[in-house]
C-alpha positions as CSV (number, residue, x, y, z in Angstrom):
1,X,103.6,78.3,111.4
2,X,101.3,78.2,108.0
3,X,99.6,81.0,109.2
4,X,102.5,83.4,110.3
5,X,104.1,82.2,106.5
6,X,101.0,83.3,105.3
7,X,100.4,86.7,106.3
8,X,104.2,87.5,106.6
9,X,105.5,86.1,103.6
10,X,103.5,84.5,100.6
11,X,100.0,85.6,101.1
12,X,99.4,88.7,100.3
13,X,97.1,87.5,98.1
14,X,93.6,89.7,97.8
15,X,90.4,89.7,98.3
16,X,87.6,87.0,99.6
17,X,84.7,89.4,97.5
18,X,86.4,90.6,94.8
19,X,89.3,89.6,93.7
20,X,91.4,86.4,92.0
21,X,94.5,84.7,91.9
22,X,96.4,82.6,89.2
23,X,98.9,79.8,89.6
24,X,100.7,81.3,87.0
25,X,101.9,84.9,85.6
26,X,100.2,84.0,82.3
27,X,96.7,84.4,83.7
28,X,97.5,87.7,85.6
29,X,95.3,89.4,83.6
30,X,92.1,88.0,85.4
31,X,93.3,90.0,88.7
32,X,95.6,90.5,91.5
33,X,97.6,87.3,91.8
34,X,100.0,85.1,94.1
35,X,102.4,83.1,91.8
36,X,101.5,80.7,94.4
37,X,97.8,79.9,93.5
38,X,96.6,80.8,97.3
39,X,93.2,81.7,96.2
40,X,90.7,81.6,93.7
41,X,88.3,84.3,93.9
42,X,85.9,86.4,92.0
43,X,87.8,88.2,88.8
44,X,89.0,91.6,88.6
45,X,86.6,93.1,85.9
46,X,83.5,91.8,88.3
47,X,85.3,94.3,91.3
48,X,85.3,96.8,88.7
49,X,81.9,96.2,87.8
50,X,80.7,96.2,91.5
51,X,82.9,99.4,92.3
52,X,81.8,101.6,89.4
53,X,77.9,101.3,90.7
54,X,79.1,102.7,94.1
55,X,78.8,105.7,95.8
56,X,79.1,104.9,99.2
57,X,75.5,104.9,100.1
58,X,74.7,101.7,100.4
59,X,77.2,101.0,103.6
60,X,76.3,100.9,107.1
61,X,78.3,103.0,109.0
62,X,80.0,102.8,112.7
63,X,78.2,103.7,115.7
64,X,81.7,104.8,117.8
65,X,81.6,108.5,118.5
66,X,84.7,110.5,118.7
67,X,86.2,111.3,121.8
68,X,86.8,114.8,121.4
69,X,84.9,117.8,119.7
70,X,88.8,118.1,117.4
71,X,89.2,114.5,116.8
72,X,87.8,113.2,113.6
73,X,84.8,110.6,113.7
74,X,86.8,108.1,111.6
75,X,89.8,108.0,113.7
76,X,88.1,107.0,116.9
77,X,86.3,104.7,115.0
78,X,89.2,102.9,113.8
79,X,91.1,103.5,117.4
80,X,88.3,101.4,118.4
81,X,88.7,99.0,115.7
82,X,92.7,98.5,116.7
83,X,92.3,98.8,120.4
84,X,94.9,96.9,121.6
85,X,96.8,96.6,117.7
86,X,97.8,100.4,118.3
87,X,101.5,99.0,118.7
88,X,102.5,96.1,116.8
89,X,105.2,94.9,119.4
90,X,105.8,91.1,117.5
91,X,105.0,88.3,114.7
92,X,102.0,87.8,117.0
93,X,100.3,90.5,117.0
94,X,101.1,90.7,113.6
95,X,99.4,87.3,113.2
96,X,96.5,88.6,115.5
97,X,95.5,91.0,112.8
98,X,94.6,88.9,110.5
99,X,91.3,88.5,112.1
100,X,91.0,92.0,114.0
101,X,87.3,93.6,113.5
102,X,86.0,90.4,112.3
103,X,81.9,90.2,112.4
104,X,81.9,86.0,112.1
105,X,84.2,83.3,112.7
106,X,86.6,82.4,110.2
107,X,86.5,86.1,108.7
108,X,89.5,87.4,107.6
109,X,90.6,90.9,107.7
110,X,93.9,92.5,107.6
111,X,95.7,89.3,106.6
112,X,98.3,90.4,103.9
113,X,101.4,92.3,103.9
114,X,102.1,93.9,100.3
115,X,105.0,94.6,100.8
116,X,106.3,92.1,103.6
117,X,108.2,94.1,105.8
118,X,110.1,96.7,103.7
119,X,109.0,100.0,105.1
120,X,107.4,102.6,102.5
121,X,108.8,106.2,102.9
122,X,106.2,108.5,104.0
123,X,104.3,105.2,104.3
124,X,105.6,102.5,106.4
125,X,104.6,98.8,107.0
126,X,101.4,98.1,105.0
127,X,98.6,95.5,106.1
128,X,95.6,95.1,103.7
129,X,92.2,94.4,104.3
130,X,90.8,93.4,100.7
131,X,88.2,90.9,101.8
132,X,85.4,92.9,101.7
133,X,84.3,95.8,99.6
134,X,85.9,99.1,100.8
135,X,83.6,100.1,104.0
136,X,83.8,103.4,106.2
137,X,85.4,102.6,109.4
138,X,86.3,99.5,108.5
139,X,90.0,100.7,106.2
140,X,91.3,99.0,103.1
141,X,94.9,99.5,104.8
142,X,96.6,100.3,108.0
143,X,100.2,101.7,107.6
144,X,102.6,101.4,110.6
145,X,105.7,103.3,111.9
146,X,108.6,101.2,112.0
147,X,111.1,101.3,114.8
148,X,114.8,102.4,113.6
149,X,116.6,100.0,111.8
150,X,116.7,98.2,107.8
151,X,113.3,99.1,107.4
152,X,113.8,97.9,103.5
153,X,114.5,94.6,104.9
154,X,111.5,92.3,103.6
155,X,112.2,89.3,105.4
156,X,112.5,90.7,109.0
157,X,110.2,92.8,111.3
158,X,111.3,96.1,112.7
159,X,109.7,96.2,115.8
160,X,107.9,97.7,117.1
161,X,105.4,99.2,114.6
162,X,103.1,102.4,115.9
163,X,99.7,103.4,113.9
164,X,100.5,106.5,111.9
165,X,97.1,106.1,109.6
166,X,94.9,104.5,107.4
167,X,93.5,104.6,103.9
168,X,90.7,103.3,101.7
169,X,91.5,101.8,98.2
170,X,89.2,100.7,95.4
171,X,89.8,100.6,91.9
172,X,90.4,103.2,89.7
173,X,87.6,105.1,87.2
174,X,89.4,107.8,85.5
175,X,87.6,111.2,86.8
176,X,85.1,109.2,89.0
177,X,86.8,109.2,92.5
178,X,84.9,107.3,95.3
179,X,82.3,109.1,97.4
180,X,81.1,108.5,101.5
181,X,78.3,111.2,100.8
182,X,76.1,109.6,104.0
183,X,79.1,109.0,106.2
184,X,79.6,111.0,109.1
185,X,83.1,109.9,109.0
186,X,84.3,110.1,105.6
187,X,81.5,112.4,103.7
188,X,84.1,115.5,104.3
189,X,86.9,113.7,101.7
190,X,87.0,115.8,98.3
191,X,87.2,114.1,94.9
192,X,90.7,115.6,95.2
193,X,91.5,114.0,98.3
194,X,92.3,110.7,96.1
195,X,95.4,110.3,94.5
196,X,96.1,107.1,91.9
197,X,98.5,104.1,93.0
198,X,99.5,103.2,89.6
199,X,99.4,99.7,88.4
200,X,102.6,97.6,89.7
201,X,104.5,94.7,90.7
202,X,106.0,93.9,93.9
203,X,108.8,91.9,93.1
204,X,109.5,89.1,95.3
205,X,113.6,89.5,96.0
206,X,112.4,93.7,97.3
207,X,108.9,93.7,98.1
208,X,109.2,97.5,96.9
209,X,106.9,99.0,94.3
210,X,107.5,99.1,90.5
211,X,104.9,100.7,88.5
212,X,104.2,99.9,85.0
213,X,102.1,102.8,83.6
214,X,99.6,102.4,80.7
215,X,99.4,104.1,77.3
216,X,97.7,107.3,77.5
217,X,97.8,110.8,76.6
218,X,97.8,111.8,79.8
219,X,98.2,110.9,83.2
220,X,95.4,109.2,84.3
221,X,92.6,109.2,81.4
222,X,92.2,105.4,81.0
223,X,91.8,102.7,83.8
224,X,95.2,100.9,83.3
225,X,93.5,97.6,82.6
226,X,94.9,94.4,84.3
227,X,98.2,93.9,86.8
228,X,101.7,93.6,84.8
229,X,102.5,90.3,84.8
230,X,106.0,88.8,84.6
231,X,106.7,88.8,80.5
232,X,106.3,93.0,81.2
233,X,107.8,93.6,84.4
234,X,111.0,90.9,83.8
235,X,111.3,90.4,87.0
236,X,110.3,87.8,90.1
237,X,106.5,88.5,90.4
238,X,105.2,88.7,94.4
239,X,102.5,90.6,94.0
240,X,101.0,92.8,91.1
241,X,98.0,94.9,91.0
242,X,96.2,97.1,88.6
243,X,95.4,101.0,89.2
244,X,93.7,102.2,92.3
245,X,92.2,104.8,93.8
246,X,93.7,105.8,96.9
247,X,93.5,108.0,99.9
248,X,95.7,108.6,103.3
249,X,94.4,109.4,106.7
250,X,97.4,110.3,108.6
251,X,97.4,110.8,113.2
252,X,98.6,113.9,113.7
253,X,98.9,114.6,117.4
254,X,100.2,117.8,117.2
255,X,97.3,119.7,116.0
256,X,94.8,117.3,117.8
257,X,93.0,116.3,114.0
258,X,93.4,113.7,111.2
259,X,95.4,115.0,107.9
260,X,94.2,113.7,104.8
261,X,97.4,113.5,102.7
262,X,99.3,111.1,100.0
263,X,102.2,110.8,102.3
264,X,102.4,111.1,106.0
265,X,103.1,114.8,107.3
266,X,106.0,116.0,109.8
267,X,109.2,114.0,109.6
268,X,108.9,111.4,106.5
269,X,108.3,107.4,107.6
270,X,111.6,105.9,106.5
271,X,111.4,103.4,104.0
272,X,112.2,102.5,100.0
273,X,111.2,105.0,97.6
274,X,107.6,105.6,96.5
275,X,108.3,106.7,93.4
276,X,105.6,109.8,93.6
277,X,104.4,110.9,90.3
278,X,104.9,107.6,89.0
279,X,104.1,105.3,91.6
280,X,101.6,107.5,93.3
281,X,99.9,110.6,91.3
282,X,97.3,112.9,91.6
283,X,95.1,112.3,87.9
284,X,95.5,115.3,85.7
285,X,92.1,116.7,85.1
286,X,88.9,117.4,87.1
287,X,88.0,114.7,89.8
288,X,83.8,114.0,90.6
289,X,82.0,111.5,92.6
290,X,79.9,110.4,89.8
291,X,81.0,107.7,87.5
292,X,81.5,109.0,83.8
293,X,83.1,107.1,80.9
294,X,86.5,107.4,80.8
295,X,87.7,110.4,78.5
296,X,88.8,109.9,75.1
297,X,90.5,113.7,75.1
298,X,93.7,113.7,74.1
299,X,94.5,116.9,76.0
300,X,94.1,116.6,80.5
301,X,91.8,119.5,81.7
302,X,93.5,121.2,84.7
303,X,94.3,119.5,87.7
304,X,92.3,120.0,90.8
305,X,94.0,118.2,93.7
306,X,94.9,119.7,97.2
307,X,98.2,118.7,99.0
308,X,96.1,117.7,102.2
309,X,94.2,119.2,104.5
310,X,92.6,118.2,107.9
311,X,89.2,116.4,108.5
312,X,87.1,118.4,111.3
């Protein structure tokens, strides 16, 4: 029973490498944080100081081949990883990812729910894998189709869930996105391929997704700094999170390829608003893979993001 508590309801705490917890709002500046005090991990600014001196070529990457010349190398690698978590038909298989692609025992993977149950539109149910740094074939989160019913509901499971894609998260660097340049998977992404997930709290009577965007002169010149904590959002904090980088893989059996897009294409997942351009935005101004300072213009260079497009 602790552990179905845990990854359903109060633990969607983050990250065994990188990130921390606090027992109270007033410390949420050190990191992600869990009013309840589940963890207490390494701080926020050390992720960011471990994320900015990556490029993506230091990872190992899978040895799973794809199974067709049109399917992407990354989606049979992680439709090996969820081989048999495909369909999430109940609480235990729900409970049974928290462990799926696990290397040693007692290794935790995709063990938190952001979000509980409510259902993201164009998204779906979210599980997160923040225990280890963001790895090619191994995906910062998995986001599931709900079945038809109160898919805003956070308390109760609409099942059963279907994979509709994944995504890898890290935090954000403004202009520098993240970069798999040795990956056979992942090396195709663009810097425009990224999109920001703005810093926000998930408020723990909705679950849903409240950004709280920083002072800037423009959308997405400075890094955001820590999560809102409760004196800012004035409201019951679940969960709250600084900026990210973000990026969607999305299944897309009808043209036999993965789509690399914010929100999932065809007919929208149902679920609570995702506040785009808010919530989720593409950064004004030119995106690289290197690592720059962020910009102290007060005028955003053009934009250079693509809506989606397909990953051979």
């Amino acid at each position: 029973m602790r552990q179905r508590l845990r990854i359903a309801l109060s633990a969607i705490g983050v990250a065994a490498s990188f990130l921390s917890f606090s027992a109270s709002p007033a410390s949420a500046a050190d990191g992600w944080y869990d009013p309840n005090g589940v963890r207490n991990l390494v701080t926020y600014s050390s992720w960011k100081d471990e994320f900015r001196n990556w490029d993506g070529n230091s990872f190992s990457t899978s040895t799973a081949t794809a199974s067709s010349p049109t399917k992407s190398f990354d989606e049979a690698r992680v439709r090996k990883l969820l081989a048999g978590h495909l369909v999430l038909r109940n609480q235990a298989d729900v409970d049974a990812m928290a462990t799926t692609g696990a290397t040693v025992p007692g290794q935790k993977t995709y063990d938190m729910l952001p979000h509980k149950f409510a259902s993201m539109r164009g998204a779906g149910l979210t599980l997160l894998n923040l225990n280890q740094p963001m790895t090619p074939g191994m995906p910062t989160l998995l986001m599931y189709r709900p079945a038809n019913g109160d898919v805003i509901e956070p308390d109760h499971g609409d099942f059963p869930y279907e994979l509709a894609g994944w995504g890898y998260a890290g935090p954000y660097t403004p202009g520098a996105a993240p970069a798999f340049h040795s990956d056979q998977g992942l090396k195709c992404l663009q810097a425009s391929d990224w999109f920001v997930h703005e810093r926000s709290v998930h408020p723990s009577d909705t679950w849903q997704n409240l950004p709280f965007p920083p002072h800037e002169a423009y959308h997405g010149q400075v890094d955001g700094g820590p999560p809102p904590g409760t004196a800012e959002c004035g409201c019951p904090v679940g969960m709250a999170h600084p900026r990210m980088w973000d990026t969607h893989i999305w299944l897309n059996e009808t043209e036999n390829t993965a789509t690399v897009s914010m929100l999932n294409p065809g007919i929208p997942i149902p679920g609570f608003d995702p506040g785009v351009g808010k919530g989720f935005f593409y950064p004004e101004g030119p995106v690289t893979a290197t690592a720059p300072s962020a910009s102290t213009n007060s005028q955003p260079p053009a934009a250079n993001h693509t809506a989606h497009h397909h990953i051979p």
